[in-house]
Chimera marker file (.cmm) of the C-alpha trace (Angstrom):
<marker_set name="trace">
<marker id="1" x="23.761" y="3.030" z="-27.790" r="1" g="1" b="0" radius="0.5"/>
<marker id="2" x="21.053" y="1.823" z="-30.627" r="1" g="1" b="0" radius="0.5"/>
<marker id="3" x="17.231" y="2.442" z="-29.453" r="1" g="1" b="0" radius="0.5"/>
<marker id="4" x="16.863" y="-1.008" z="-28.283" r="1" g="1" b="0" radius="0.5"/>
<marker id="5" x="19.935" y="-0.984" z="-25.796" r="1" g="1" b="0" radius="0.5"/>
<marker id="6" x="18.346" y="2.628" z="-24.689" r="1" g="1" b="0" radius="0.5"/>
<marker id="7" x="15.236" y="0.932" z="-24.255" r="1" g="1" b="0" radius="0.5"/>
<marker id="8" x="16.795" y="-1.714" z="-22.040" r="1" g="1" b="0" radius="0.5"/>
<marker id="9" x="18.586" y="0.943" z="-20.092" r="1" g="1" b="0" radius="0.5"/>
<marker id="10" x="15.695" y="2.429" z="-19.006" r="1" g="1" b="0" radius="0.5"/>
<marker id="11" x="13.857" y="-0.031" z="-18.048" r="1" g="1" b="0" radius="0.5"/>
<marker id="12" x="16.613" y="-1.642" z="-15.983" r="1" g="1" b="0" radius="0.5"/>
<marker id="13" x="16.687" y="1.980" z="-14.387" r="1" g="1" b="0" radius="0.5"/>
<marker id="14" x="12.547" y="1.720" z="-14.084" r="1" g="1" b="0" radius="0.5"/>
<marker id="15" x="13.269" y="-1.582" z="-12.076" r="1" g="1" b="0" radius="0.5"/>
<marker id="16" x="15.594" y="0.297" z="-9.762" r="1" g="1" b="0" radius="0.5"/>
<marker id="17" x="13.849" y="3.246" z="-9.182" r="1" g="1" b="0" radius="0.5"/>
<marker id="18" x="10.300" y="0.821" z="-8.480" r="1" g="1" b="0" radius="0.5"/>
<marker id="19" x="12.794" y="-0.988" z="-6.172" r="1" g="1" b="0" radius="0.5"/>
<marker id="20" x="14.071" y="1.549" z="-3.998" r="1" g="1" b="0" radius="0.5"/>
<marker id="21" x="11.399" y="4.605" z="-4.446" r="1" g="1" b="0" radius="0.5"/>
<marker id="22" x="8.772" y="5.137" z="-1.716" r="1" g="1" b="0" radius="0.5"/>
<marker id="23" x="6.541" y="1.981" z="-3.574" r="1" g="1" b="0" radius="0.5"/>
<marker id="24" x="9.640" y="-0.838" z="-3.149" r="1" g="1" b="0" radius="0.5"/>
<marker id="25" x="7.757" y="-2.834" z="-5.648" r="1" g="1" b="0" radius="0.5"/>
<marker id="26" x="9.579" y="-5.413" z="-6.723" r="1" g="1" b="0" radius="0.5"/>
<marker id="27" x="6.858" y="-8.167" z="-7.936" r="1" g="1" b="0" radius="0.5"/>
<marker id="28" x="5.770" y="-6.133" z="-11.378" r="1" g="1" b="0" radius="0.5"/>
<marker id="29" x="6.256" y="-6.948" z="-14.626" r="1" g="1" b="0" radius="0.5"/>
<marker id="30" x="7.980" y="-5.098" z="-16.834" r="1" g="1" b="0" radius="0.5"/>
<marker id="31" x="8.514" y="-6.149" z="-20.903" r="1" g="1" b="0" radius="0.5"/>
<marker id="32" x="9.344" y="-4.665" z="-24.340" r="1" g="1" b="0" radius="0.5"/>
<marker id="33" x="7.033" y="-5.973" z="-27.387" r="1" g="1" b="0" radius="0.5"/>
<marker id="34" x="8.666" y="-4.519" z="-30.011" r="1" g="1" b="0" radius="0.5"/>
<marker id="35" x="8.319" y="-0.526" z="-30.036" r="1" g="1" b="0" radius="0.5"/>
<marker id="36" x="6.599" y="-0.351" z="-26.614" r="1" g="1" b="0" radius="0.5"/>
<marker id="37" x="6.923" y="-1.412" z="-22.948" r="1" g="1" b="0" radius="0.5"/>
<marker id="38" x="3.961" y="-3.203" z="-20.885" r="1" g="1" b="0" radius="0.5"/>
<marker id="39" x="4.462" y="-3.012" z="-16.792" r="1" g="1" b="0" radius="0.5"/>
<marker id="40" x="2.287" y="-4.799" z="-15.207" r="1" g="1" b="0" radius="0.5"/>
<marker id="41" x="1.025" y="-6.338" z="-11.466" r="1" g="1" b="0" radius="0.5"/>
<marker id="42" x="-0.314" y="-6.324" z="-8.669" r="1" g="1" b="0" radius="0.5"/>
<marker id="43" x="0.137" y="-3.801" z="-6.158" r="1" g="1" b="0" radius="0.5"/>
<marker id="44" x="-0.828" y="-2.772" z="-2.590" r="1" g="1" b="0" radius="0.5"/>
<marker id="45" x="-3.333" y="0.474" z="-2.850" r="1" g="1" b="0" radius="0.5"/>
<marker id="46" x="-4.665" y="2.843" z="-5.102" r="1" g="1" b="0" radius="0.5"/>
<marker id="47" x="-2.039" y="5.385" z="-3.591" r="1" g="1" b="0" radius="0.5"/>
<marker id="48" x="0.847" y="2.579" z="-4.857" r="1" g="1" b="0" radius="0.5"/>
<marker id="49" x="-0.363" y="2.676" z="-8.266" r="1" g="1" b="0" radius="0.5"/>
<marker id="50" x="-0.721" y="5.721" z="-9.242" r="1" g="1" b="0" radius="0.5"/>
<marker id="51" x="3.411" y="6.292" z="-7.346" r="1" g="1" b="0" radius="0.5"/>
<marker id="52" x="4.515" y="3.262" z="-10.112" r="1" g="1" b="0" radius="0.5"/>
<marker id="53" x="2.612" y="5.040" z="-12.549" r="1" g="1" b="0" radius="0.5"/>
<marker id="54" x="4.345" y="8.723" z="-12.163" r="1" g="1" b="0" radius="0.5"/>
<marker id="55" x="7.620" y="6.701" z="-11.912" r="1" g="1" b="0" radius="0.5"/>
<marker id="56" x="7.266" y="4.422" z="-14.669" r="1" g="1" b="0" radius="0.5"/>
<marker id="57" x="5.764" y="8.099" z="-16.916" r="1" g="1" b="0" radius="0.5"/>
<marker id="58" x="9.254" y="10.027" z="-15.489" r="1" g="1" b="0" radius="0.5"/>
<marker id="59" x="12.051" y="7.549" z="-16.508" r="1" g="1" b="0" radius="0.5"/>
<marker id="60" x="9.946" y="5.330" z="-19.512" r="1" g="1" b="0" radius="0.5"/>
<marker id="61" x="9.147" y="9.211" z="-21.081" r="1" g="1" b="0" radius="0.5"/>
<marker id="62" x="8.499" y="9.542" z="-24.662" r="1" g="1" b="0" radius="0.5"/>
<marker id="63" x="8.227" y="5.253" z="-25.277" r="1" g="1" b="0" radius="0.5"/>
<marker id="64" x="4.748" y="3.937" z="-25.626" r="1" g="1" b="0" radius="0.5"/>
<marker id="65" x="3.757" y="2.618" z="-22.489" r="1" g="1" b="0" radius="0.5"/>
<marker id="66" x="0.791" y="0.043" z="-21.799" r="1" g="1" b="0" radius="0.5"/>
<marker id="67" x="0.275" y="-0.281" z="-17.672" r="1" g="1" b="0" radius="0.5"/>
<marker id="68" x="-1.823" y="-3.158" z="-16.199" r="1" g="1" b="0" radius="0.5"/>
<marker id="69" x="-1.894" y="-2.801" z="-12.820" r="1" g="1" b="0" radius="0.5"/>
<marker id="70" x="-4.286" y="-4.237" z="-10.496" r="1" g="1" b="0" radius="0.5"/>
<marker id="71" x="-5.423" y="-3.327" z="-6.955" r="1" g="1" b="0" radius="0.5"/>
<marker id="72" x="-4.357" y="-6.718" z="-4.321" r="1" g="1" b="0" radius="0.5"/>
<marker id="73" x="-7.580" y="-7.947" z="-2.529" r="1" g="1" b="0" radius="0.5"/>
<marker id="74" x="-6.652" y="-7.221" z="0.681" r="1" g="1" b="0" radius="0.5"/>
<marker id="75" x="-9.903" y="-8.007" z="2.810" r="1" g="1" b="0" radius="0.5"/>
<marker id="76" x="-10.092" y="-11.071" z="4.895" r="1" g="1" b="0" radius="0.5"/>
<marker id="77" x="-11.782" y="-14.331" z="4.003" r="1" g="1" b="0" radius="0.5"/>
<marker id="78" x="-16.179" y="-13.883" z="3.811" r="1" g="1" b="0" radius="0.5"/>
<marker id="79" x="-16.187" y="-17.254" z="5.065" r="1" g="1" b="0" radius="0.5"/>
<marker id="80" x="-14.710" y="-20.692" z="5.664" r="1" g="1" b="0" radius="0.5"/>
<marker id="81" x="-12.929" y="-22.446" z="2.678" r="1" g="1" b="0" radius="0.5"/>
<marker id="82" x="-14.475" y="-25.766" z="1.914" r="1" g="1" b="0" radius="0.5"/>
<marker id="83" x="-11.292" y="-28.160" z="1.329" r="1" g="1" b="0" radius="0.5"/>
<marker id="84" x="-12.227" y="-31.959" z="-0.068" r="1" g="1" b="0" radius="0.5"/>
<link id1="1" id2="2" r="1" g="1" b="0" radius="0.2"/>
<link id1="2" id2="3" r="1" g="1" b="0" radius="0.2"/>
<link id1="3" id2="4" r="1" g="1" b="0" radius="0.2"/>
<link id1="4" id2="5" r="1" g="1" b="0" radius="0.2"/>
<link id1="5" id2="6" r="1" g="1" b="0" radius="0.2"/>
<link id1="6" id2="7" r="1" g="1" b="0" radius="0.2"/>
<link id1="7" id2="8" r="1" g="1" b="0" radius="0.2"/>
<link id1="8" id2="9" r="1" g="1" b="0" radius="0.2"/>
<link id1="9" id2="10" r="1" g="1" b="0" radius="0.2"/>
<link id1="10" id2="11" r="1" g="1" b="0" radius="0.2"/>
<link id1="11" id2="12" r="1" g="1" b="0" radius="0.2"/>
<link id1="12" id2="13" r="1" g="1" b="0" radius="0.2"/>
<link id1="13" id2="14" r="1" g="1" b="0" radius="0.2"/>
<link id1="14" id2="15" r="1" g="1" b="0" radius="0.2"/>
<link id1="15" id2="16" r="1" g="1" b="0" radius="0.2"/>
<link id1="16" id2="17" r="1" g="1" b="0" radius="0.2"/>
<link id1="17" id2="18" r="1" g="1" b="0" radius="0.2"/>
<link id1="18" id2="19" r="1" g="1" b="0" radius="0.2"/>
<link id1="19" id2="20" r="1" g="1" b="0" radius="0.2"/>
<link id1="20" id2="21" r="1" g="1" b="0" radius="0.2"/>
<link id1="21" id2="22" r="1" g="1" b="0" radius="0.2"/>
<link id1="22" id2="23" r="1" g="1" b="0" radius="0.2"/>
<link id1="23" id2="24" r="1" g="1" b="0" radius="0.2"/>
<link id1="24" id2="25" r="1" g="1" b="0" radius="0.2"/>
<link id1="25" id2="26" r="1" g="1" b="0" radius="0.2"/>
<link id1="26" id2="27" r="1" g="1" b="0" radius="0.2"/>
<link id1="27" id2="28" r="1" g="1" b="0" radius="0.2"/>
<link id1="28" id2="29" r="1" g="1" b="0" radius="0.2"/>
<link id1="29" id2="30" r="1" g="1" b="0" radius="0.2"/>
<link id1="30" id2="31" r="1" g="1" b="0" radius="0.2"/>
<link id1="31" id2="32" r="1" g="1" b="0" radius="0.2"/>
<link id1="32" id2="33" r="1" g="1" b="0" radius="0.2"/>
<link id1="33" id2="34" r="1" g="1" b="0" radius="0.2"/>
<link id1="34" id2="35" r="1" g="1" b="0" radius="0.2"/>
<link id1="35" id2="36" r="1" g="1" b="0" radius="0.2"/>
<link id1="36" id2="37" r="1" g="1" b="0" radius="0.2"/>
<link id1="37" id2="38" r="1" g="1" b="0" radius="0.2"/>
<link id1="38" id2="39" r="1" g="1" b="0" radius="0.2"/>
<link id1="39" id2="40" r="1" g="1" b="0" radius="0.2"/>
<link id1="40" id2="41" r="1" g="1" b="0" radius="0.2"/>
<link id1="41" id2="42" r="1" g="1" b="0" radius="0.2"/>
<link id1="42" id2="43" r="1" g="1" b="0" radius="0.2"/>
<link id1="43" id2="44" r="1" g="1" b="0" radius="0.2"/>
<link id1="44" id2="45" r="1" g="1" b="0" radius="0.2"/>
<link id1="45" id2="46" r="1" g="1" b="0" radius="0.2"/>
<link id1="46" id2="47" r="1" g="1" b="0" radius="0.2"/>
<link id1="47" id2="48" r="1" g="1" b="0" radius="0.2"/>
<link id1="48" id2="49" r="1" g="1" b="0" radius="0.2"/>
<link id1="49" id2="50" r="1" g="1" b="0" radius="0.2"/>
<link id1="50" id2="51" r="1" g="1" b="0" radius="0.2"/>
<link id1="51" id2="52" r="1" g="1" b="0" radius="0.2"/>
<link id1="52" id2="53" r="1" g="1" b="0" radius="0.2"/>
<link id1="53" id2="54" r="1" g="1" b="0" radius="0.2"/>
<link id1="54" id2="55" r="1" g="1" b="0" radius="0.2"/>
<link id1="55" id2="56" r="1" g="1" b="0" radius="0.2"/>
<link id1="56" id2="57" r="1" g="1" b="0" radius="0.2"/>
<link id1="57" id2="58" r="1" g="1" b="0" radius="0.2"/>
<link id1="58" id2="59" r="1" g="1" b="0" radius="0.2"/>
<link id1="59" id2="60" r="1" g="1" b="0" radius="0.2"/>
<link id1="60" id2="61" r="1" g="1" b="0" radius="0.2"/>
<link id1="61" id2="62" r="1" g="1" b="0" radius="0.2"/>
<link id1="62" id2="63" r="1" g="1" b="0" radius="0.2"/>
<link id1="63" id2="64" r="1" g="1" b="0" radius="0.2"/>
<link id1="64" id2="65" r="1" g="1" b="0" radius="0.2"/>
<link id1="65" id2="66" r="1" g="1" b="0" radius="0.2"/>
<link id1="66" id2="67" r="1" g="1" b="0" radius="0.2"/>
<link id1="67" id2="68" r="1" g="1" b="0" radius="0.2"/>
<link id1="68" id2="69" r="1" g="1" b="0" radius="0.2"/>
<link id1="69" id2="70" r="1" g="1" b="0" radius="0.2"/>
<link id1="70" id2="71" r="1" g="1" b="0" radius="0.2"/>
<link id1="71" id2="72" r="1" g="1" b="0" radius="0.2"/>
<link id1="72" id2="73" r="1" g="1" b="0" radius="0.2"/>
<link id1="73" id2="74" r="1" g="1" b="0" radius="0.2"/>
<link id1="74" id2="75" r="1" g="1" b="0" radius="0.2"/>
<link id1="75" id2="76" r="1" g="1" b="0" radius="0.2"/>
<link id1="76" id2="77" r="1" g="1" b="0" radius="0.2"/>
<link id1="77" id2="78" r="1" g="1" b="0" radius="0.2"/>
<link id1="78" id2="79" r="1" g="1" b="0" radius="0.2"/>
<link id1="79" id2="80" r="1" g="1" b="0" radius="0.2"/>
<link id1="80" id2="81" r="1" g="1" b="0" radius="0.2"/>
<link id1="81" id2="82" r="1" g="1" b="0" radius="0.2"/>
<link id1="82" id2="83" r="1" g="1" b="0" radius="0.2"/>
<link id1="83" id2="84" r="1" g="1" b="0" radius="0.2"/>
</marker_set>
């Protein structure tokens, strides 16, 4: 396998492991830019995050890895929406 197909491998396998790991997050972005991977998304709780970002520094180790992952707004509405 050349470094590219490697590359591929594991993120494939970073997909899987987000998937079916205790954070089943399965809306995140994950991309190679040349030598290094971005993942990033929206997730659920601080707690979530930092799980993706263990997982993603176990299988993704030794690759340069950018993460942009944001906390979800989960608290209801301040007030009624004004529709036209």
């Amino acid at each position: 396998m050349n470094g590219e197909q490697d590359i591929e491998y594991r993120i494939a396998h970073l997909r899987e492991r987000l998937a079916s790991d205790e954070v089943g997050e399965l809306g995140l972005r994950i991309e190679l830019h040349g030598g290094h991977v971005t993942v990033g998304g929206t997730v659920a709780t601080a707690r979530c995050r930092a799980a993706v970002q263990r997982i993603v520094a176990e299988v993704l180790h030794g690759l340069v890895v950018h993460t942009d992952l944001v906390l979800a707004d989960l608290r209801p509405p301040s007030g009624a929406e004004d529709l036209p």
